[in-house]
C-alpha positions as CSV (number, residue, x, y, z in Angstrom):
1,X,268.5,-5.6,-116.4
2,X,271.4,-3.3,-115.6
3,X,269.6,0.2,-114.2
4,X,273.1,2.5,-115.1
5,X,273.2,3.2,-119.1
6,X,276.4,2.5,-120.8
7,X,277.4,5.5,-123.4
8,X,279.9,4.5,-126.1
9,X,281.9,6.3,-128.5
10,X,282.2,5.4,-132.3
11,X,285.7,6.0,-133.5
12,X,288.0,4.0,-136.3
13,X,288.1,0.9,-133.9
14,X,283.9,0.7,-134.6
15,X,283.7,1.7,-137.5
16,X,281.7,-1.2,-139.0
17,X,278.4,-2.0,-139.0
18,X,279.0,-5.6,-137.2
19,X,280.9,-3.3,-134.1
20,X,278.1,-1.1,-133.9
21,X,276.1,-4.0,-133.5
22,X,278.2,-6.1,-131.2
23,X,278.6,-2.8,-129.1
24,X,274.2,-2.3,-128.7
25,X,274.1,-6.6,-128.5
26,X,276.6,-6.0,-125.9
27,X,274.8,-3.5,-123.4
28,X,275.6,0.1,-124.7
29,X,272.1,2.3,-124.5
30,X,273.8,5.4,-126.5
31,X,276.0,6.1,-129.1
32,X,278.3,9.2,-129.4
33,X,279.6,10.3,-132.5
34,X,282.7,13.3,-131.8
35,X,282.5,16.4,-134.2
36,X,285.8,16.8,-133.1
37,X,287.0,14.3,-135.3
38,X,285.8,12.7,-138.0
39,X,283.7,13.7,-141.5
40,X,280.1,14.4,-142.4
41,X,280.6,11.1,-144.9
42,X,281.5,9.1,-141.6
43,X,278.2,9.8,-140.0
44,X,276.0,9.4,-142.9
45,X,277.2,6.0,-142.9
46,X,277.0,5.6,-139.1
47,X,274.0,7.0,-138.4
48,X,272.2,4.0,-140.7
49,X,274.1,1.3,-138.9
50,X,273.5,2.3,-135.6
51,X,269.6,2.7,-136.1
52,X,269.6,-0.6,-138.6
53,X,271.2,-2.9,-135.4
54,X,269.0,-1.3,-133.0
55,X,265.7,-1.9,-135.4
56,X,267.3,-5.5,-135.1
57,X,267.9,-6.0,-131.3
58,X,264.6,-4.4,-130.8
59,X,266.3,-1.6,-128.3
60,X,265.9,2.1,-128.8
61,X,269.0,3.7,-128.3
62,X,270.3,7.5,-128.3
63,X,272.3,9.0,-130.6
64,X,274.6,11.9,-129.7
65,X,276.4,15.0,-131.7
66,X,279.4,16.2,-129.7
67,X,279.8,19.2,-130.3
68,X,283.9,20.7,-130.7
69,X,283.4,24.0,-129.1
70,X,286.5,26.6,-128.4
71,X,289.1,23.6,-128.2
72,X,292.0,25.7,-128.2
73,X,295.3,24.2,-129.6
74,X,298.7,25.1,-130.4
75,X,299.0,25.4,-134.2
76,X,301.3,23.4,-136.7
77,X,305.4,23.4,-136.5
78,X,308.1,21.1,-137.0
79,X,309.5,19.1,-134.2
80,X,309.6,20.2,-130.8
81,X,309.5,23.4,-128.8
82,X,311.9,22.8,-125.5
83,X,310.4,24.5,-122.5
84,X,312.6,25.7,-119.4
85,X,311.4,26.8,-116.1
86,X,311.3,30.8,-116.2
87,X,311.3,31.1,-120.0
88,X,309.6,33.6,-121.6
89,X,307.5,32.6,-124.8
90,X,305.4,34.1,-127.1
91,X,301.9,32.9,-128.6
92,X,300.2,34.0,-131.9
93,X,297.0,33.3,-133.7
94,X,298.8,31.7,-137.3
95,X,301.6,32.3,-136.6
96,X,304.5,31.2,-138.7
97,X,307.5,29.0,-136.0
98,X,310.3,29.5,-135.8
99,X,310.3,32.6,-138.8
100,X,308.0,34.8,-136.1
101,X,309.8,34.3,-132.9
102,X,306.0,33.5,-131.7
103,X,304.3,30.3,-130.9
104,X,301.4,29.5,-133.6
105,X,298.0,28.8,-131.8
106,X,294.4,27.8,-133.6
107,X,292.6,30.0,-131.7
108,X,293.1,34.2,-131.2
109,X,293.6,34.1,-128.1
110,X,294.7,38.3,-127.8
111,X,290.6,39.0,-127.8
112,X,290.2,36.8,-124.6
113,X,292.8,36.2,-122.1
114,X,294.0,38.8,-119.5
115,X,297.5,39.5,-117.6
116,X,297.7,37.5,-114.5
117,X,295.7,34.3,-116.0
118,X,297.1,30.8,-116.5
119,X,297.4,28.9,-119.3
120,X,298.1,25.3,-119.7
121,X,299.0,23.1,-122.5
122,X,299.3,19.4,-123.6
123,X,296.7,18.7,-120.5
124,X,298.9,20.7,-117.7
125,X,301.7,19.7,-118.8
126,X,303.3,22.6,-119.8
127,X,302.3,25.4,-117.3
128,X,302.4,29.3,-118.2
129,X,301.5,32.5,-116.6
130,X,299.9,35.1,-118.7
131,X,302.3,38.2,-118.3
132,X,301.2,40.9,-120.9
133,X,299.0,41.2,-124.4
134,X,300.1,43.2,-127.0
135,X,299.4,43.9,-131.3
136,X,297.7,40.3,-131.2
137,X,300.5,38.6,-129.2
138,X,300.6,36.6,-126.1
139,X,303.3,36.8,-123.9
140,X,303.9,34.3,-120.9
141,X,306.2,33.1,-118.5
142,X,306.9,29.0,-118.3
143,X,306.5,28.1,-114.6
144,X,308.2,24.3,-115.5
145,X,309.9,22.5,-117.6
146,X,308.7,21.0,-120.5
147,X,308.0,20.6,-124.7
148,X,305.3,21.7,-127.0
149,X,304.5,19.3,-129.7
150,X,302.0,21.2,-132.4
151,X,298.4,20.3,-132.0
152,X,297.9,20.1,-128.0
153,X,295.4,21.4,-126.4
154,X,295.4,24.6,-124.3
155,X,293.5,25.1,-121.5
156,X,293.0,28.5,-120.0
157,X,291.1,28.2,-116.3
158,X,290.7,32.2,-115.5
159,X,289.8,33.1,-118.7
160,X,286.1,34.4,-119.3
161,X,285.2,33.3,-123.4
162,X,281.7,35.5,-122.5
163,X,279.6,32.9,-124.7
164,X,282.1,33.2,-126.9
165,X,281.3,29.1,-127.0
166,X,280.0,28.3,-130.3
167,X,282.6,28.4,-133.2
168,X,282.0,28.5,-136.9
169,X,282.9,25.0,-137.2
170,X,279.8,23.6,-134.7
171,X,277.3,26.1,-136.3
172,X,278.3,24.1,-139.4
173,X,277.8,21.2,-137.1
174,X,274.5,22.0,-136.2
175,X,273.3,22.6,-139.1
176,X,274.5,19.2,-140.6
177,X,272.6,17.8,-137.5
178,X,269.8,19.6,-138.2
179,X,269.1,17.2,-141.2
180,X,269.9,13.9,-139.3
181,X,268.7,11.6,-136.8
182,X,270.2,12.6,-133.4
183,X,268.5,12.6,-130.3
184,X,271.1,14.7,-128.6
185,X,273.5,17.5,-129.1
186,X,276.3,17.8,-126.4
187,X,277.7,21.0,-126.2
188,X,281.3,21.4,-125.1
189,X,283.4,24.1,-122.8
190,X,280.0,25.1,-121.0
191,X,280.0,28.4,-118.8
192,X,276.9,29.8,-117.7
193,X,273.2,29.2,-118.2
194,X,272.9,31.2,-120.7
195,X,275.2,29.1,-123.0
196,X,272.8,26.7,-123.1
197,X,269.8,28.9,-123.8
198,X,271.8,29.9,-127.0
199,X,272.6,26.7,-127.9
200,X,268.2,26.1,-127.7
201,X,267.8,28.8,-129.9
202,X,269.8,27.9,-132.6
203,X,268.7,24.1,-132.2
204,X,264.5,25.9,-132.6
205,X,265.4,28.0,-135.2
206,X,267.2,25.1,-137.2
207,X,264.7,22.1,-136.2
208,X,267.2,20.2,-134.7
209,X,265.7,17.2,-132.8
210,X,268.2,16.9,-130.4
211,X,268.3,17.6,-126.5
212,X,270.9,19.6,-125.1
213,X,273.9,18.0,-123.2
214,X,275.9,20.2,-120.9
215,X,279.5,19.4,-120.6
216,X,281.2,20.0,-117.7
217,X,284.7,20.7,-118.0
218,X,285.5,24.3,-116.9
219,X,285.8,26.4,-113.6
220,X,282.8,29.0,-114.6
221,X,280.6,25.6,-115.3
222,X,281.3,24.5,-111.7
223,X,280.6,28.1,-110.2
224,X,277.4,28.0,-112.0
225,X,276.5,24.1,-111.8
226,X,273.3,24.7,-110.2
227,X,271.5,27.2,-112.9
228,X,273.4,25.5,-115.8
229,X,271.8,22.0,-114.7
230,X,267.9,23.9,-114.0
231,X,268.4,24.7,-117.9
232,X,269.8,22.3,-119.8
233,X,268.3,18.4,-120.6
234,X,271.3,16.5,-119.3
235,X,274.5,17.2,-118.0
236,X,278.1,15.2,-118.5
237,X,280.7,15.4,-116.2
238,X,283.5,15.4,-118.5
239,X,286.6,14.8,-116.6
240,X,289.5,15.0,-119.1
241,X,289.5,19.0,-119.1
242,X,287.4,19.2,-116.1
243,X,290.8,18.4,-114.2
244,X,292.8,20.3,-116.1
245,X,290.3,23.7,-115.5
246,X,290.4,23.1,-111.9
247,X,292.1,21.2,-109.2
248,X,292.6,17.3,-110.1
249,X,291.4,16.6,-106.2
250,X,288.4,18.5,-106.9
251,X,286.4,16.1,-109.2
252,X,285.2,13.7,-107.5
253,X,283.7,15.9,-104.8
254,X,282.2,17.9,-108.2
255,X,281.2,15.1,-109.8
256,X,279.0,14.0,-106.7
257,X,277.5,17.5,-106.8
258,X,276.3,17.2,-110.0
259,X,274.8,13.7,-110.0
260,X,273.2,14.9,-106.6
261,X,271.7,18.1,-108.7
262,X,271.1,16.2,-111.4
263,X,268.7,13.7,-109.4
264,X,267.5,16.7,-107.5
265,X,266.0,18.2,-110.8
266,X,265.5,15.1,-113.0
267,X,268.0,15.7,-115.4
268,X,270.1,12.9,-116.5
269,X,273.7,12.4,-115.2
270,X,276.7,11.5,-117.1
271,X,280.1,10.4,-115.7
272,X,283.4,10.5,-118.7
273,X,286.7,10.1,-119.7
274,X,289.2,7.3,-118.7
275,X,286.9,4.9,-116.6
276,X,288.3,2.4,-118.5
277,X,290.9,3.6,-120.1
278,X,293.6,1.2,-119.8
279,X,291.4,-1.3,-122.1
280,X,292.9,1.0,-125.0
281,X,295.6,-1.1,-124.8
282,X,294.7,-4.1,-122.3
283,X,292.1,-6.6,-122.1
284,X,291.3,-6.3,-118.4
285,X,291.0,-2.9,-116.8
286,X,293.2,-1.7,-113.8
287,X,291.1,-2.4,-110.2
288,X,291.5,1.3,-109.7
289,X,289.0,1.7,-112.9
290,X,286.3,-0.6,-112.0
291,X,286.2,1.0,-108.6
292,X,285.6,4.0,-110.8
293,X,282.7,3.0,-112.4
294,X,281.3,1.3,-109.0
295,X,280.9,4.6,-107.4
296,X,279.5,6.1,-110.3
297,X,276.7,3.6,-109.8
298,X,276.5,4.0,-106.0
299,X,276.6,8.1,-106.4
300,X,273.4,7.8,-108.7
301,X,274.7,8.3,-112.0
302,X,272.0,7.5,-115.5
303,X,275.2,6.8,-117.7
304,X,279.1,6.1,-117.5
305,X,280.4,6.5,-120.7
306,X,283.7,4.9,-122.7
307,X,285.5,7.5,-124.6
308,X,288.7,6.3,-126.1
309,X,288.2,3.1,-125.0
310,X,285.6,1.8,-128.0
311,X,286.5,4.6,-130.8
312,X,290.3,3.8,-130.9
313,X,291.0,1.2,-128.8
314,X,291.7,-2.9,-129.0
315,X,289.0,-4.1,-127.0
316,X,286.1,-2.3,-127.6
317,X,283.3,-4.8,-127.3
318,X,284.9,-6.3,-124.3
319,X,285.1,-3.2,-122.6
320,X,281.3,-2.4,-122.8
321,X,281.3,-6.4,-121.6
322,X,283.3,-5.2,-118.6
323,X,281.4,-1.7,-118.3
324,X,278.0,-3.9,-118.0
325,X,279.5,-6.9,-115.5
326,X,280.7,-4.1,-112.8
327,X,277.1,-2.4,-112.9
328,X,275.1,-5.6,-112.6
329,X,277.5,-6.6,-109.8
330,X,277.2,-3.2,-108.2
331,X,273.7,-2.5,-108.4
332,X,273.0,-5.9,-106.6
333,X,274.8,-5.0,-104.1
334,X,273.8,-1.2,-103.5
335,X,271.3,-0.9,-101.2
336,X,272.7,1.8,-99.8
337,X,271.8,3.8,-102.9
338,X,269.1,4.5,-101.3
339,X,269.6,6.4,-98.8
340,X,271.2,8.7,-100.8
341,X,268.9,10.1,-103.6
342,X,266.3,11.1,-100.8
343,X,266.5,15.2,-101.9
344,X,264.4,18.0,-100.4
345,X,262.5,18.7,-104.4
346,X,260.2,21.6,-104.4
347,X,256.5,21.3,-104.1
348,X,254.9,20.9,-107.4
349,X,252.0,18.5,-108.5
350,X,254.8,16.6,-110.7
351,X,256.4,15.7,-108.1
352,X,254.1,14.9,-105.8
353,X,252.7,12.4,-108.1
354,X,256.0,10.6,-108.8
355,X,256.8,10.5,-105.1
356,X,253.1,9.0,-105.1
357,X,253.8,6.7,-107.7
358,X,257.0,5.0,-106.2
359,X,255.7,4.7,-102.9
360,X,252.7,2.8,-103.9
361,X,254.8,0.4,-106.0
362,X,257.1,-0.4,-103.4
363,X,254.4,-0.3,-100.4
364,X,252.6,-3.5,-102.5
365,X,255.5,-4.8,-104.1
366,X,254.7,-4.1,-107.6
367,X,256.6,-6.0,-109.9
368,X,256.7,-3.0,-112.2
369,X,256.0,0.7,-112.8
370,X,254.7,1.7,-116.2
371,X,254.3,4.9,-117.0
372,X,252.7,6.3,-120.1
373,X,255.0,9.2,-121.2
374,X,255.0,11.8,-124.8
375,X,257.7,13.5,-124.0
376,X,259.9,11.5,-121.2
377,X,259.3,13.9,-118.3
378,X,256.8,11.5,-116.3
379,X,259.7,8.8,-116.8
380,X,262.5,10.8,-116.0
381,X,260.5,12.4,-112.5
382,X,260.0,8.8,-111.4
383,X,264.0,7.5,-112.3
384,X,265.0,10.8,-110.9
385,X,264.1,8.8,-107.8
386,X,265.8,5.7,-107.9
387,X,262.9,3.2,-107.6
388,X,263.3,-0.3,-106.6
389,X,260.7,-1.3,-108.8
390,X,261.2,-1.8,-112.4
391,X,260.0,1.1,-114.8
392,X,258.3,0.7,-118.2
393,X,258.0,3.6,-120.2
394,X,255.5,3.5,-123.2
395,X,255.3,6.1,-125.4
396,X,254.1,7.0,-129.4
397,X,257.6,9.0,-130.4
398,X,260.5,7.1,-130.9
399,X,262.3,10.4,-130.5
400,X,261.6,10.1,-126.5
401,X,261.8,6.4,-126.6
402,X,265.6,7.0,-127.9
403,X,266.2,9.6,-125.7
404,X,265.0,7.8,-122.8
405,X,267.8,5.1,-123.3
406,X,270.7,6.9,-121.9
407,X,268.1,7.8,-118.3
408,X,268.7,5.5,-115.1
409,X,266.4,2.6,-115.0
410,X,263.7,3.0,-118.0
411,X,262.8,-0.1,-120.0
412,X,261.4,1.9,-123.1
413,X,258.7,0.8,-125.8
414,X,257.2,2.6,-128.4
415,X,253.4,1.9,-129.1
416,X,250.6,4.0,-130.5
417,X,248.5,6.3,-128.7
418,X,245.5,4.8,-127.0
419,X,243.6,5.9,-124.0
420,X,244.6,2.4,-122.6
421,X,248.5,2.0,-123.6
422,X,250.1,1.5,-120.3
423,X,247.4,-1.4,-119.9
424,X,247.7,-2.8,-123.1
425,X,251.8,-2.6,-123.2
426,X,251.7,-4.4,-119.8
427,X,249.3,-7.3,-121.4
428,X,252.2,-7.4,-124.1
429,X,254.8,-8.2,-121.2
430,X,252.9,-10.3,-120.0
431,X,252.2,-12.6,-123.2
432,X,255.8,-12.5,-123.6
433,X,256.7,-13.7,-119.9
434,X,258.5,-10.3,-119.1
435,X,255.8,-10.2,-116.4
436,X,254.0,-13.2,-114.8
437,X,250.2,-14.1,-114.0
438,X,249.8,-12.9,-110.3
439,X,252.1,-10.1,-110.7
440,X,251.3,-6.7,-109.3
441,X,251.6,-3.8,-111.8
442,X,251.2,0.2,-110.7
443,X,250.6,2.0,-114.2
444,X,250.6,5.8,-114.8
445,X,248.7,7.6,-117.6
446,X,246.9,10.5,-118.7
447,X,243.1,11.7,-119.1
448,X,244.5,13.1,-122.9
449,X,246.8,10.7,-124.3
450,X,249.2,12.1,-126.1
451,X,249.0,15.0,-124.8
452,X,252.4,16.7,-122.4
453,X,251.6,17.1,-118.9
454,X,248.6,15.4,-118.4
455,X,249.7,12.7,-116.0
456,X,246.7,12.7,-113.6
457,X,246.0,9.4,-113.0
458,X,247.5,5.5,-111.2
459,X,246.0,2.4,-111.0
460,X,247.2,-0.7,-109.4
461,X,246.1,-4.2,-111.6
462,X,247.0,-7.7,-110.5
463,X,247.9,-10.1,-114.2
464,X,245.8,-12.8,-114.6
């Protein structure tokens, strides 16, 4: 069993219920649909498929709402805008090119950005200093040579959107989620804690099931890693902006940080964008890519996640294929992994229990961990660790069974509540030779089953 969940994204190239299928059959644990693309029509047929082909293969898996957030982009115009070192352009919110003089954008940027700031477009491409902001006009000053083609994206790394994260279009979002079956809501452009504690609130107030996940993609979500990551559910280091936002040789040392904090406060880690991306087009990825997702596994990461590669690409199914053969190869080989997840945590019954827990099962051996959990904390404490020993999670919600599958390591089964469910799940595995007579099995379980927070109690049981 590979350890490191594979994340994939549904696009036109998966479409179908037989992809969706052949991506789960093929070792993808979650599923992402993108609200920036797409229709509500799209997911209501999606949604369906992807919970009909996991009822088949008998594997929960998580299904995620990307949010859009503030993606700022240059409006619609004809042709192309030729850029030259030292020119001096104009931006406005609708505006009509070439009639205006002023470059059209999607989003006003007049209420936001500042003299002195940068702003990029078409992914740095295009690079411009913010010089002066006047009646609703942008003015800047091109610092290379270049072209605008309408559409691109525009990234602005100085600029403070003071919460301003949410737009119209993902409350609509939200409240389309509200009604469906997603375990997950990723929420994109990310700056401070408090984002995500507004992003809760309007999840409680609309019933939406989903845990939050932080993206990670601008320079105020790196200043405030730490307190975002204490908030939120899970956190995505999402590369493609994050790069853009700040220096291109900075994320990789980020991206360590935040699988390191991430493992520190058992909150699941997600690595994206381009680890495979030459599969769009190929059907063997470049040895720089698979590299890529090695040290994802080594560094501790719960998911690595295809982006492009399964919603628009050629060879979607074999790039899960090729996803799942560098893991397995990986984690047999990193012992060294390790070494690194041993974090000073702080000193709390929870944790002092789930450092109990793993020590016991690897002291004897233990062929397996399983842990009766309600809402997925007790599972996620004990993968937060890294444990050698394989771990079971049992619990009565399939809403945490699904949510579990995108979390480093957990096996996950749904079964009623019962004061003796870790020990009848594990006579289940062993019936059906997942387990073996003579094994040894640590299981972890509450005095009130079904009840949060009650983990009190471990016993060790030999199969017979």
């Amino acid at each position: 069993m590979k350890r490191t969940k594979i994340i994939a994204t549904v696009g036109p190239a998966t479409d179908s219920y037989e992809k969706i299928h052949a991506l789960i059959a093929s070792g993808v644990n979650g599923l992402r649909l993108n609200f920036s693309h797409g229709t509500f029509e799209e997911r209501d047929r999606q949604i369906p498929w992807i919970r009909k082909a996991a009822a088949e293969l008998g594997k929960p898996v998580a299904i995620i709402q990307d949010l859009q957030g503030p993606k700022v982009r240059l409006g619609d115009f004809d042709g192309i805008i030729e850029i030259k070192a030292g020119d001096k352009v104009t931006f406005g919110y609708k505006a009509l090119w070439p009639a205006s003089g002023h470059i059209p954008m999607q989003y006003d940027l007049s209420m936001k950005v500042k003299p002195g700031e940068r702003l990029y477009v078409f992914d740095g491409r295009v690079r411009f200093e913010i010089t002066k902001v006047e009646d609703g006009i942008v003015h800047a000053h091109a610092h290379n040579d270049g072209m605008l083609i309408k559409r691109k994206g525009m990234n602005l790394p100085d600029t403070d959107f003071g919460g301003d994260i949410l737009t119209k279009k993902d409350l609509e979002d939200i409240a389309y989620g509200a009604t469906k079956d997603f375990d997950y809501v990723a929420t994109s452009f990310v700056q401070t804690a408090q984002d995500i504690e507004n992003l809760r609130y309007i999840l409680r107030k609309r019933k939406h099931p989903g845990k939050i996940i932080a993206k990670i993609e601008t320079k105020a979500a790196v200043d405030n890693i730490e307190a975002i990551i204490q908030t939120t559910d899970a956190v995505m280091v999402a590369r493609g902006d994050l790069a853009v936002e700040t220096p291109p040789e900075s994320v990789p040392v980020v991206q360590r940080r935040i699988i390191a904090l991430g493992l520190q406060y058992a909150k699941p880690t997600i690595v994206a964008t381009q680890m495979l991306i030459s599969m769009t087009e190929m059907p063997e990825p470049t040895r720089a890519e698979v590299s890529d997702v090695a040290t994802a596994v080594f560094v501790g990461a719960d998911c690595v996640m295809l982006s492009d590669e399964t919603a628009n690409g050629k060879y979607p199914i074999e790039a899960v294929r090729m996803m799942k053969r560098v893991i397995l190869y990986t984690e047999r080989h990193a012992s060294e992994l390790k070494s690194i997840v041993q974090l000073e945590r702080e000193r709390s019954m929870q944790n002092a229990i789930s450092n109990g827990i793993i020590s016991l099962a690897e002291g004897i051996r233990a062929k397996a961990i399983v842990a009766e959990t309600k809402s997925g904390t007790t599972a996620m404490q004990i993968a937060s660790r890294r444990p050698e020993t394989m771990l079971v999670a049992v619990t009565d919600e399939m809403r945490t069974a699904q949510q579990l599958a995108i979390v480093y390591g957990t096996k996950n089964y749904v079964r009623p509540i019962h004061r003796d469910a870790a020990e009848r799940l594990t006579d289940w595995l062993l019936a059906n030779h997942v387990l073996h007579s003579g094994d040894v099995v640590v299981t972890v379980s509450g005095r009130y089953p079904g009840v949060v927070g009650t983990t009190d109690t471990i016993k060790v049981r030999i199969l017979e």
